[in-house]
N, C-alpha and C positions, 0 to 999 in steps of 0.2 A: 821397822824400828818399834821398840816398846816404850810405854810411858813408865817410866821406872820408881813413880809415885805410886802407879796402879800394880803395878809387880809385889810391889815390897806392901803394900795394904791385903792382897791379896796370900800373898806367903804371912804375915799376921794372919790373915783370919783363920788359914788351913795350920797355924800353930796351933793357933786354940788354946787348952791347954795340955798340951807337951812338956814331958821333964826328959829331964836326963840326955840320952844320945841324942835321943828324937828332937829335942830342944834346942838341942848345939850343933846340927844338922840346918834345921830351918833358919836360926841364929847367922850362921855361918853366910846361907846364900843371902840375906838378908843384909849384909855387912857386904857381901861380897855386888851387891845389885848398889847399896849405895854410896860404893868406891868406883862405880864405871865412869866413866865422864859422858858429858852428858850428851855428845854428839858424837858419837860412836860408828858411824854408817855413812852409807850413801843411799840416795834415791836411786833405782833400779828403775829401767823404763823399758815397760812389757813389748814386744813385736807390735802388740795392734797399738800401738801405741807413737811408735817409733817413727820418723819421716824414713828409715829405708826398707819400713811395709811396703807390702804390696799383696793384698788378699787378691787371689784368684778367684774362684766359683763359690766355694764355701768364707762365711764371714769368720769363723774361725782358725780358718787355714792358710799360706798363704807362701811367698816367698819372701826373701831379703836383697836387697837391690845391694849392699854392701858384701856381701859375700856371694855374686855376679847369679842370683838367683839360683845357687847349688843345692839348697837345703828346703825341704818343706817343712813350714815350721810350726806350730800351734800360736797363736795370737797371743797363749801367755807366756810365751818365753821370754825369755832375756839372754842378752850378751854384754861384754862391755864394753861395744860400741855404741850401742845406746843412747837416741838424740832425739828427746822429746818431739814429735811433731810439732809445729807454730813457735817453738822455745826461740827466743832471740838468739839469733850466731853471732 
């Protein structure tokens, strides 16, 4: 997720000064970043990260005990199964 204080300060500063199209472009996203509401997302929770890890030989590689260990997966993936390790059930 973004800080969309930081978005919209940062699109000001890359305004600068702009006129015209250029103006009403950056304008635009700038209106448009702060009409989003403000909890827009979910937390995503990486494989190495997940209680249905299970790293093999390498720390960044590993399998998924939820999908019956069929996939070799990199520790930064995600699925939307997704269940924090230690997270309260």
């Amino acid at each position: 997720m973004i800080d969309k204080g930081k978005a919209v300060d940062k699109l000001q500063t890359l305004k600068g000064d702009a006129k015209g199209l250029e103006a009403s472009v950056f304008n635009a996203c700038i209106k448009g970043i702060k009409e989003m509401p403000e909890d827009d997302g979910i937390e995503i929770v990486r494989c190495k990260e997940c209680e249905y890890w299970r790293s093999e030989f390498l720390e960044d590689y590993g399998k998924c005990d939820m999908h019956c260990g069929l996939f070799e997966l990199s520790g930064n993936d995600f699925c939307s199964y997704g269940k924090k390790r230690g997270a309260d059930k």
